[in-house]
C-alpha positions as CSV (number, residue, x, y, z in Angstrom):
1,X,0.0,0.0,0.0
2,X,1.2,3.4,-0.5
3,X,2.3,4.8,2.5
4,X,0.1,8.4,3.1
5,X,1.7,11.4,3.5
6,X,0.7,13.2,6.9
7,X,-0.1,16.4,7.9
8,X,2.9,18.8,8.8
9,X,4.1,22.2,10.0
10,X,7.1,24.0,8.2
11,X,9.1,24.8,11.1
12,X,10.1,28.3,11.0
13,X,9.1,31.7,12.3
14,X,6.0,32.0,14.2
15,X,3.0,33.7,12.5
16,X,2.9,36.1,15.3
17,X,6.4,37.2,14.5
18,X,6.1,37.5,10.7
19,X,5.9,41.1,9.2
20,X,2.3,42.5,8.0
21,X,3.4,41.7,4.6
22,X,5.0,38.5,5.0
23,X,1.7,37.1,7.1
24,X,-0.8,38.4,4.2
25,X,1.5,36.5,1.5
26,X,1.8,33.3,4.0
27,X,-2.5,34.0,4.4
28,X,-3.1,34.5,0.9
29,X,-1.1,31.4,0.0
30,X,-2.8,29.4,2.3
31,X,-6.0,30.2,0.8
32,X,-5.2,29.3,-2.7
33,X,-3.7,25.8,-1.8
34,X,-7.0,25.4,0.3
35,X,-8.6,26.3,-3.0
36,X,-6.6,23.7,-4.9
37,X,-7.3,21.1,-2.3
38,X,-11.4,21.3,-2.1
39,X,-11.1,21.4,-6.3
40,X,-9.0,18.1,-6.0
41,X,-11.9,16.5,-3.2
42,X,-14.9,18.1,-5.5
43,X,-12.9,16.7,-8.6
44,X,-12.5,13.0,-6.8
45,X,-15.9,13.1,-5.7
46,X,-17.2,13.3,-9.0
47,X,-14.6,10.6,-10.7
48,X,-15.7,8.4,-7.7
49,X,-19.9,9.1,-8.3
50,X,-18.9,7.9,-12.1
51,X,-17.3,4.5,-11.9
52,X,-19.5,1.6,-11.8
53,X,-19.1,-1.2,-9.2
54,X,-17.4,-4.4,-10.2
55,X,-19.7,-7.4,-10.4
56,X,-19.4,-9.5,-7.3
57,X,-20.9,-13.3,-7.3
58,X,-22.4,-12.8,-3.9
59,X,-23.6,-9.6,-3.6
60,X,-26.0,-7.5,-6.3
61,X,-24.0,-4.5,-7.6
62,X,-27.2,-2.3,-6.6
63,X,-27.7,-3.6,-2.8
64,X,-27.4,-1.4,0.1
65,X,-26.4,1.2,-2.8
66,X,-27.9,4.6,-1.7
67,X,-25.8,6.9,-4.2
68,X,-24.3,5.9,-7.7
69,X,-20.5,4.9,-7.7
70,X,-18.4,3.2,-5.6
71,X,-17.7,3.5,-2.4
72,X,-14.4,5.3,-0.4
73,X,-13.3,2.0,0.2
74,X,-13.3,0.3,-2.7
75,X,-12.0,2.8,-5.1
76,X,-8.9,3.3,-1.3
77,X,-8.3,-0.8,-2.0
78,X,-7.8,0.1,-6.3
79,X,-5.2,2.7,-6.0
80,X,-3.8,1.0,-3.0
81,X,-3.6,3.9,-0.8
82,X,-6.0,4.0,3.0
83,X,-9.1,5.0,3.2
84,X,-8.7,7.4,5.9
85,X,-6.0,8.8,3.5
86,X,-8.3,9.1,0.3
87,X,-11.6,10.7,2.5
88,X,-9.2,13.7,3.6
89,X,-8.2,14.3,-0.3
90,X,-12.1,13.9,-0.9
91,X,-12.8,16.6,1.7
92,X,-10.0,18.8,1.1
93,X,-8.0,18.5,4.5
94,X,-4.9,15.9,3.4
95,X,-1.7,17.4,2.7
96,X,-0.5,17.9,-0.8
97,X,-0.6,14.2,-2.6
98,X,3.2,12.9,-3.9
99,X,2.9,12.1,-7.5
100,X,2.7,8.3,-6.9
101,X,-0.1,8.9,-5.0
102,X,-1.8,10.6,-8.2
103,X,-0.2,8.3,-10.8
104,X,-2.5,5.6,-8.4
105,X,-5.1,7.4,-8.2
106,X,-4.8,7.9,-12.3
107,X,-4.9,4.0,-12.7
108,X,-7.8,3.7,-10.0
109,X,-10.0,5.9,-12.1
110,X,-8.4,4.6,-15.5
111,X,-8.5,8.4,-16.8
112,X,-7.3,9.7,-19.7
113,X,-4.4,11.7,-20.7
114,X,-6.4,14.6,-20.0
115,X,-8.1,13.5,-16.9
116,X,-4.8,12.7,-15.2
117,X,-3.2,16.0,-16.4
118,X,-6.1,17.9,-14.9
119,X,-5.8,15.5,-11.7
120,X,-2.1,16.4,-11.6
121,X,-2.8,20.1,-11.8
122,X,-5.0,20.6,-9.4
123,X,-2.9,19.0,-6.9
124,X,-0.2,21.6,-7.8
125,X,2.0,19.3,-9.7
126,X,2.9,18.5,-13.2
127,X,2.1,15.1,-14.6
128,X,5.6,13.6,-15.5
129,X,6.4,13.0,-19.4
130,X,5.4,9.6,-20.9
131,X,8.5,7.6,-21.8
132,X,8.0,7.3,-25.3
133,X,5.4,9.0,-27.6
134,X,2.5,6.8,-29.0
135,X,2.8,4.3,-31.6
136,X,0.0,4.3,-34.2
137,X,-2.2,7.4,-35.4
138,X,-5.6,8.1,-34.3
139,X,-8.5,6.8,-37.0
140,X,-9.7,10.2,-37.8
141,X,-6.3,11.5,-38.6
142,X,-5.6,8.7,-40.9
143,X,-8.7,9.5,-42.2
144,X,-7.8,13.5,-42.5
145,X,-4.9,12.1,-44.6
146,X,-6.4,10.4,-47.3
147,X,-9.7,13.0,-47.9
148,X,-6.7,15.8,-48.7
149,X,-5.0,13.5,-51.0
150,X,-6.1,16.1,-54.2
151,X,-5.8,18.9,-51.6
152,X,-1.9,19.4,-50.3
153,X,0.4,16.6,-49.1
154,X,0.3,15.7,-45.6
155,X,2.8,14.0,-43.3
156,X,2.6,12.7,-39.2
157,X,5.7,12.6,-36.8
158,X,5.8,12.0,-33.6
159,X,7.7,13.5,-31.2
160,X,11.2,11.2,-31.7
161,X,11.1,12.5,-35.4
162,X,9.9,9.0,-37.1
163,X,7.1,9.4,-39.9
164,X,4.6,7.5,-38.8
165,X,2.0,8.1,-42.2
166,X,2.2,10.7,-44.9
167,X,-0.9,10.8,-47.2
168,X,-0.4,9.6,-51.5
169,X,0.3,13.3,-52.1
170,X,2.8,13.7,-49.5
171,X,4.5,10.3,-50.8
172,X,4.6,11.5,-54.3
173,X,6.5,14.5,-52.9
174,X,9.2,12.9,-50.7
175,X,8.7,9.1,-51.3
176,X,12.6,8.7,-52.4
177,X,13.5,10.4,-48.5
178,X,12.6,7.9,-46.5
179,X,13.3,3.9,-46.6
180,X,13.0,0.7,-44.1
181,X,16.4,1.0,-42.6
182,X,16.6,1.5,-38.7
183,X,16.2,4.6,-39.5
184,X,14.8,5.0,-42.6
185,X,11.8,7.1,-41.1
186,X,13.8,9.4,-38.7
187,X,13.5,12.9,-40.3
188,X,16.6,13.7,-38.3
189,X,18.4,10.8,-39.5
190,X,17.2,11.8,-42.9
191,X,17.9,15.0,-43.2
192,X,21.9,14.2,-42.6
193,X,21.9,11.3,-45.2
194,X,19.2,11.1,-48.0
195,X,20.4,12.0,-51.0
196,X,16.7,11.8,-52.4
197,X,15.4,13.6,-49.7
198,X,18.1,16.3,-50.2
199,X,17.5,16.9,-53.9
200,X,14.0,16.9,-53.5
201,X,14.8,19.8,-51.2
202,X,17.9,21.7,-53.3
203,X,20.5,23.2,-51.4
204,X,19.1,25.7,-49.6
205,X,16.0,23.5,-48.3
206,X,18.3,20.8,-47.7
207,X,20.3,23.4,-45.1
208,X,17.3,24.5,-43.9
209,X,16.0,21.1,-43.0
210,X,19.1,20.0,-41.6
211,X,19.6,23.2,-39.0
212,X,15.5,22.2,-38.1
213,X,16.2,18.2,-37.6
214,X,19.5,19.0,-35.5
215,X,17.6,21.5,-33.3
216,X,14.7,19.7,-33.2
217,X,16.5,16.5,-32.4
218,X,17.8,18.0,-29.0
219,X,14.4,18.7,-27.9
220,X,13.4,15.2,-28.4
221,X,16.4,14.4,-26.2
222,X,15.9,16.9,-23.2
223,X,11.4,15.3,-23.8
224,X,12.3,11.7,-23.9
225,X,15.9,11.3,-21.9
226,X,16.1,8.1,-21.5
227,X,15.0,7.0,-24.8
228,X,18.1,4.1,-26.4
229,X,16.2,4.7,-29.5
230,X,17.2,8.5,-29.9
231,X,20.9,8.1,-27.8
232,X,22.0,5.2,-30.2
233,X,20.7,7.9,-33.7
234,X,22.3,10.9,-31.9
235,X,25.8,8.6,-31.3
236,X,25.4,7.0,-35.2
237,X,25.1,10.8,-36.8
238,X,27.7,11.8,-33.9
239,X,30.6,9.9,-35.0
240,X,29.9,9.7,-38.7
241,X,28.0,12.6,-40.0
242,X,30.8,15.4,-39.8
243,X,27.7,17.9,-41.2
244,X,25.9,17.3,-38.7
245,X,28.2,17.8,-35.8
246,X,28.6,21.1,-37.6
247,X,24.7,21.8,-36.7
248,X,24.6,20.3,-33.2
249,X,27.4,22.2,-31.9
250,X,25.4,25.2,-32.4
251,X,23.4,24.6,-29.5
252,X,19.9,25.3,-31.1
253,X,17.0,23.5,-29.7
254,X,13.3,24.5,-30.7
255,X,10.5,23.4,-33.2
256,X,10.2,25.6,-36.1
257,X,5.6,26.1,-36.6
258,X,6.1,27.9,-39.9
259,X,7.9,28.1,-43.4
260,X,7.9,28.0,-46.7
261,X,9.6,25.3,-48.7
262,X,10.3,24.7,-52.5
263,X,10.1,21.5,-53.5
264,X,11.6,20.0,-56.8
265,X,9.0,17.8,-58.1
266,X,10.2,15.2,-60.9
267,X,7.7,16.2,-63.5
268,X,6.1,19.3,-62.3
269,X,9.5,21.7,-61.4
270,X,10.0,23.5,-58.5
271,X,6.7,23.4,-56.5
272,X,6.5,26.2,-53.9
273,X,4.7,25.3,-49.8
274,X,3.5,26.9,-46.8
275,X,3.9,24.1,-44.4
276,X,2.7,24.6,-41.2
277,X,2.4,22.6,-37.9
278,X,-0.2,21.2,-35.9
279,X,0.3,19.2,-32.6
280,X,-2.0,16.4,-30.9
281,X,-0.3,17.1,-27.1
282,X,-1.7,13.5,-26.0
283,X,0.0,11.4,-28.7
284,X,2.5,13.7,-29.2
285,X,2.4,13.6,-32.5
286,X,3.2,16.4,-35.1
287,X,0.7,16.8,-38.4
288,X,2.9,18.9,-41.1
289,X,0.1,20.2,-44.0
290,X,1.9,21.9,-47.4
291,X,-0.5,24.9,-48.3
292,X,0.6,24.7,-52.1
293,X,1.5,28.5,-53.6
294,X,2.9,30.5,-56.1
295,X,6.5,29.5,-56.6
């Protein structure tokens, strides 16, 4: 069981002692973590009045049921925390909750990625980063992909820089960039060593990309730091890419929303796009559309 985190006084200055200013800020304070703890207990109570009691053998799930949901108890016993513990969060009067007491709470509940961040806020703390973005798209963004295919190419990334889909406009556009190699479908990767990729680009997209996938790289390293997957790419482009060495010594970290690109299509010339990028926080995924224009 997770051990519950009593009650305490910050030893320190007496409130009698403190300055008028410093007692109105301590006051003040006080008052918005009170705040913050009835929104958690109000927030509980109504998670707690949703879930629906688990089918036991020997007792009806509606017997002796007065209100809907289950009771302190049994929803103390699924996040594995006391019940004397989880009725103080309900009402507002424990002390702040450690984040293994949320993440149990989280699981308890089964919420979503943005129940538990909402959970997580309202106890005053931020939800720690999920080790590794998600795998597959969502449905309706597959299905987004292929209703633009006569509209603008379309690609999807996630947040370790692998395409993960790109609609039959998009493919048309930068099919030859990207390949089944271990890392084929790394932009970053890419970027450095696709000589397709690179003269679909030119020289001066191809710079451009490469100062983006070197910057945008790091961030994936400082978001997932513990990810083999993106140490063992930054090592490979480390020790044999001297070009990009040249951009990651620069220090540049950051995700670049906006630009235009030309494009040298292999029938139709240089093709000019507004790309722009959309972000699905959850997944952490990135959607890239190419707003064609005049080149």
């Amino acid at each position: 069981m997770i051990q519950d985190q009593g009650d305490s006084v910050e030893p320190g200055i007496g409130r009698a002692m403190q300055p008028d200013s410093a007692r109105q800020a301590s006051e003040d304070n006080e008052d918005m973590v009170g705040d913050q703890r009835l929104d958690l207990g109000e927030y509980l109570r109504h998670l707690r009045s949703e879930m629906t009691p688990r089918a036991r053998p020997e007792v009806s799930q509606l017997s002796h049921r007065r209100v809907p949901g289950l009771r302190r108890q049994e929803l103390a016993d699924l996040a594995g925390i006391s019940v004397e513990y989880y009725t103080r969060l309900e009402q507002g009067r424990a002390s702040r909750p450690s984040r293994e007491v949320l993440a149990a709470l989280g699981r308890a509940f089964e919420l979503s990625t943005a129940e538990h961040d909402h959970v997580f806020r309202l106890a005053g703390e931020l939800r720690p980063q999920p080790r590794a973005p998600a795998a597959q798209i969502r449905p309706g963004l597959q299905l987004l992909l292929d209703s633009l295919d006569d509209a603008m190419p379309v690609t999807v990334h996630d947040g370790r820089l692998d395409m993960l889909a790109f609609n039959a406009a998009a493919a048309e556009l930068f099919g030859p960039g990207f390949d089944d190699s271990p890392y084929g479908r790394n932009i970053a990767y890419q970027a450095f060593t696709s000589a397709g990729l690179r003269g679909v680009l030119g020289i001066d997209g191809a710079e451009q990309l490469a100062k983006v996938a070197a910057a945008e790289l790091r961030k994936a390293l400082s978001h997932y730091p513990e990810d083999e997957r993106l140490h063992s790419l930054l090592l490979e482009l480390s020790t044999t890419n001297p070009e990009f060495t040249r951009h990651w010594e620069r220090g540049e970290i950051g995700t670049w929303m906006s630009v235009m690109k030309r494009i040298n299509h292999p029938t139709k010339g240089v093709l000019a796009f507004d790309s722009e990028m959309l972000h699905d926080p959850e997944s952490d995924h990135w959607v890239m559309l190419f707003t064609p224009r005049d080149a």
